[in-house]
N, C-alpha and C positions, 0 to 999 in steps of 0.2 A: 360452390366455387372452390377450385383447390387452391392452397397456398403451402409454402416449404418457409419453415422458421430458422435463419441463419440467426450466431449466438444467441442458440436459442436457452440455452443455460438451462434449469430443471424443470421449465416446459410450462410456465404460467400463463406468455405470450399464446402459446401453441392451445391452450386447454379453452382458456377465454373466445377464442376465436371456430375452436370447436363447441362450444355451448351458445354459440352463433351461428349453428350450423353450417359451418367450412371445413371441406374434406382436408386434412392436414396430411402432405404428402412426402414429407422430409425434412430431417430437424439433424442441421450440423453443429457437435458443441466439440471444444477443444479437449474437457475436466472431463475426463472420466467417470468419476463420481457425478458428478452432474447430469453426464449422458445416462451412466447407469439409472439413475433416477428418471428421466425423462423417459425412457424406455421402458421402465416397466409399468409404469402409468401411461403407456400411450402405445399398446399393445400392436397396435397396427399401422404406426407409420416404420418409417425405415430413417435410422439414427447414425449417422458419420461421426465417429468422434476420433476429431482429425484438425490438424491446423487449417482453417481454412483456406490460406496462400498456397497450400500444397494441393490445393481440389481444381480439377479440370470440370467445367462446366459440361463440357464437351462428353465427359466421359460418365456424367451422372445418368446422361438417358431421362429425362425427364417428358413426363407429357406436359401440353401446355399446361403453362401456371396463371392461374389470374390474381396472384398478389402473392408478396415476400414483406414479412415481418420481421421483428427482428430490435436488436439494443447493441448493438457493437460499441465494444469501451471507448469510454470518450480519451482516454491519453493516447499522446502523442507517440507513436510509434517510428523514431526514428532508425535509419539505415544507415547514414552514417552520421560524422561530427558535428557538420556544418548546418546539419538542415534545422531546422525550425521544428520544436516536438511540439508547439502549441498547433501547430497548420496539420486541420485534419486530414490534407493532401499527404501527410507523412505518418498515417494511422491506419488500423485494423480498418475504418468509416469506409476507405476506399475499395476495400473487400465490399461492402455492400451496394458500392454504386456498381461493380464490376459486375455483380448478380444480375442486379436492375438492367443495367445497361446490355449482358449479354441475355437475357431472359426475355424483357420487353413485356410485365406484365400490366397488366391494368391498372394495377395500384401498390403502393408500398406503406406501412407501416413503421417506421423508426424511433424505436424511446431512448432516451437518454436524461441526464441530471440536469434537475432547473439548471445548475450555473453555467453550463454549455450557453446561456443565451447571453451572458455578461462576459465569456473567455475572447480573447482576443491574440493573434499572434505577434510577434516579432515588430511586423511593419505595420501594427497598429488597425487592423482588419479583423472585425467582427466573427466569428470561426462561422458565424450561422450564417453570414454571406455568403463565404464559400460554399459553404455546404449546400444551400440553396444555389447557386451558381454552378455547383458539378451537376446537380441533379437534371436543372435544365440545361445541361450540356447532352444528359442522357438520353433527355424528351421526357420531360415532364416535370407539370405545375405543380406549384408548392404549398400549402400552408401550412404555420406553424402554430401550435394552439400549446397553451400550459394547462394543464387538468388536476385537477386535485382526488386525488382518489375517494375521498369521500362520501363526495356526488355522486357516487354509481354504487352504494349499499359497501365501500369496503370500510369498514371501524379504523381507519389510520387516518391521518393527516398528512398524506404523503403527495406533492406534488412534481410533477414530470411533466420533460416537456417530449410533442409526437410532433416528427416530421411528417408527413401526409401527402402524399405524393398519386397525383393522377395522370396518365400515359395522354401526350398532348394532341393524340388526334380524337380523344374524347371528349365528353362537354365537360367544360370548368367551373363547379360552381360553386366557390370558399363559401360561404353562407352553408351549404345546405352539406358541409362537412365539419360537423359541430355532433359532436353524440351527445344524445338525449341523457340529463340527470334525471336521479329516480331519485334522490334525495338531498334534500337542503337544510341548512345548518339547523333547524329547528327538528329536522327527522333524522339526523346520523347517527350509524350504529354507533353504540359504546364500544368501549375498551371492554367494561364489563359486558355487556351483551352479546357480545363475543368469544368469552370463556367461560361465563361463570359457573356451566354446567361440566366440565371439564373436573375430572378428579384434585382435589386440593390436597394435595402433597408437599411433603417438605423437602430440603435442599438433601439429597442425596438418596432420595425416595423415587420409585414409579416405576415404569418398567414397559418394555416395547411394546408389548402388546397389554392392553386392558378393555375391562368392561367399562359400558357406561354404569354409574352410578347412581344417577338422576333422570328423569325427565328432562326432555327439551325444554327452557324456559321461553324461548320467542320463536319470532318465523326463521332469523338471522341462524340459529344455532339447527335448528330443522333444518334447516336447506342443506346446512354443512355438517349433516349427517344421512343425507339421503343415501342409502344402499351402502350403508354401509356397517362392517359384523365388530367392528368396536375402535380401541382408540388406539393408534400408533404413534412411535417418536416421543411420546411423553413421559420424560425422564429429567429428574431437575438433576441439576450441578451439582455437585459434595463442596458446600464452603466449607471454610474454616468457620473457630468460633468467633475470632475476632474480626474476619467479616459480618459475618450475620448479627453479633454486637453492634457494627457499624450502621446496618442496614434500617437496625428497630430504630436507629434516632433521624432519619429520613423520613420525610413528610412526603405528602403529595406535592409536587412540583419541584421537590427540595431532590439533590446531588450530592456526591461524597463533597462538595465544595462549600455545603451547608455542613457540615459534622464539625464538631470539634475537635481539638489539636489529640484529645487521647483516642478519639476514632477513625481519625487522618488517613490518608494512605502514607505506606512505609515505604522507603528506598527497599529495592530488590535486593535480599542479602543482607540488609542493615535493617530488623526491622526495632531498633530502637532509635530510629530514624528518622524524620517527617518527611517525604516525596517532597519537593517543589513542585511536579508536574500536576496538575488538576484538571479535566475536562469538565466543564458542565454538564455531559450528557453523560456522565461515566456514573453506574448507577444510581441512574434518576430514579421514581417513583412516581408515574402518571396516576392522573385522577382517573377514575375507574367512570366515571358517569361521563366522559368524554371519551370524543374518538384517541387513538394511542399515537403520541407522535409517529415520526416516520420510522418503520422500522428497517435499518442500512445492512448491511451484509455484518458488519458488529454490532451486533442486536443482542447477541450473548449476554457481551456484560455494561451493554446501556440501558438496560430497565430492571428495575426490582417489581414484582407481580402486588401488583395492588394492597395486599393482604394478607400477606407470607413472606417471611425473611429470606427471597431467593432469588434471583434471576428466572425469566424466562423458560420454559420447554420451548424446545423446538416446532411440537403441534401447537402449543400457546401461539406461536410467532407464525404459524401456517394459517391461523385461525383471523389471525389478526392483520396478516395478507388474503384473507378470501379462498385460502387453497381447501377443497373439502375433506374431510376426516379420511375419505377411499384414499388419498393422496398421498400415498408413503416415498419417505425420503432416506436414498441409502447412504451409503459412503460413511465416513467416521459420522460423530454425533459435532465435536469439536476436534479442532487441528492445535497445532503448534506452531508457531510464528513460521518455524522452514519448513514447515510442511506446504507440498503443492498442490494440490489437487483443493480442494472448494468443500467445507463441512459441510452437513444439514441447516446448520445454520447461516453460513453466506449462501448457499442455495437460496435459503426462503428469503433471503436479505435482497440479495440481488435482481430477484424476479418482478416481473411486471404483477401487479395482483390480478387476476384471472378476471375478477368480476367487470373491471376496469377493461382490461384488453377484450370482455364481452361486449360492454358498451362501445366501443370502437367498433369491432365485428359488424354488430348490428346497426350502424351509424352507416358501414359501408354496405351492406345487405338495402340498404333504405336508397341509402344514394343510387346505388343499379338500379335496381327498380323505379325511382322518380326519372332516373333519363334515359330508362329502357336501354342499359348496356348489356 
């Protein structure tokens, strides 16, 4: 079946659903870098990267499509003063009903962040109403499932929710659009299971391209190294020393919010200064024999690597999204606050985890087939 991946951002939605055997036919991202990346790991589709508001459907030429995938941001996109940013009727969302609605495929795919299901607008209206209410405006039934990525072999704790959308002159059957777990809480990969074979380098250490170093230790670490001639992206950060002083007195589960006052963070510019600002998740330290919290487009500097005074690599956080080691990611490695364009690391942040968007894939591969569409 073919499908075209709108925001489809550095191609995790598009890859997952190609290892579900679907011809992937077009993939439009706004970030360049993004697209760059998507494009070069997906050699054979064709990649717009282009505002989507500016794209004539009309003018893509497309053969029929039997499904549109896809994450359009959940904030509110307003045009002018008055309107309401929380109403996803005033958002990027409406681009994708605009696909659906002038396409008419069989089925659609839509992820976005759990709290989309508790957002509410203005006049007190559920966003996920709407959003369910445009959709059968376009023709077509809805259900909404929360998934935890886990379930489906990815080493994160990361839950999403999928709009799931079927074209209403076909048969409806919410039951039997549920994708199959392949693992439960007593079988999830690790956090360590998932890197441990990965070169152990220190903070200002590594280098784009490397060898492996080690053997595979499990199936998890094989699988995300099939066909592939060694290791990319894997380059740690250069802290300072009084970071990485900060880091050694962080425990597993423990935060810069666990440090003491001489390991604190500093005002910027003052650093004989104590920050008042604190995050809990601002370099945590996950336990390594569990899955890895969720890791968010600032993944950079919300984890410290189990057993090294450092942040995260990039392929660390690709690894730990399910992206496999062939999977290289361009553009900078990190940006700067005004910088626009999307790092390697909000790429891996941001994406759907592939193994995740396989199980969906194959959730809908199953559905065709039980009602002979």
């Amino acid at each position: 079946m073919k499908v075209i991946d709108i925001f489809a951002g550095c191609g995790g939605f598009s890859l997952g659903f190609q290892l579900a055997n679907f011809n992937s036919q077009l993939a439009i991202e706004v970030d360049s870098w993004a697209s760059e990346t998507f494009a070069f790991n997906h050699p054979g589709v064709k990649v717009i990267t282009e505002d989507i508001r500016k794209i004539s459907i009309k003018d893509l030429k497309l053969p029929k499509i039997d499904g549109i995938i896809g994450g359009p941001p959940c904030q509110g996109f307003s045009l002018s003063g008055n309107r309401d940013t929380k109403d996803p009727r005033n958002s990027l969302f409406m681009e994708f009903v605009r696909f659906v609605y002038e396409l008419k495929p069989k089925f659609f795919v839509m992820e976005n962040v759990l709290g989309l299901l508790s957002m509410k607008t203005k006049k007190n209206i559920f966003v996920k109403d709407i959003i369910e209410e445009e959709f059968n405006r376009a023709g077509y039934n809805l259900v909404v499932k929360v998934l935890n990525s886990a379930n489906y072999g990815v080493p994160q704790l990361r839950q999403r929710v999928f709009f799931i959308g079927i074209r209403n002159d076909l048969p409806f059957i919410p039951e039997d659009l549920i994708p199959t777990k392949t693992n439960k809480e007593n079988s999830f990969v690790t956090l360590w299971d998932a890197i441990s074979d990965l070169p152990q380098i220190d903070s200002g250490c590594g280098d784009d391209s490397q060898s492996y170093l080690t053997k595979a230790n499990n199936s998890y670490q094989r699988s995300m190294r099939v066909k592939s001639r060694g290791i990319f992206n894997h380059i740690a950060m250069r802290h300072t020393n009084r970071l990485i002083e900060r880091f050694k007195q962080i425990s597993y589960g423990q935060s810069v919010k666990d440090v003491s006052d001489e390991h604190s963070q500093r005002k910027r510019g003052a650093a004989d200064q104590i920050s008042g600002k604190v995050f809990s998740q601002n370099n945590m330290r996950p336990y390594p024999n569990k899955p890895s919290p969720t890791v968010a487009a600032s993944f950079q500097s919300n984890f410290i690597h189990p057993y090294l005074n450092r942040n995260f690599t990039a392929r660390e956080g690709a690894r730990i999204q399910s992206f496999p080691d062939t999977y290289i990611f361009k553009g900078k490695r990190t940006t700067m606050s005004w910088e626009k364009n999307l790092s390697q690391y909000q790429q891996i942040g941001n994406a759907v985890p592939p193994l995740m968007a396989k199980a969906l894939g194959k959730m809908i591969v199953k559905y065709f087939n039980l009602h002979s569409l």
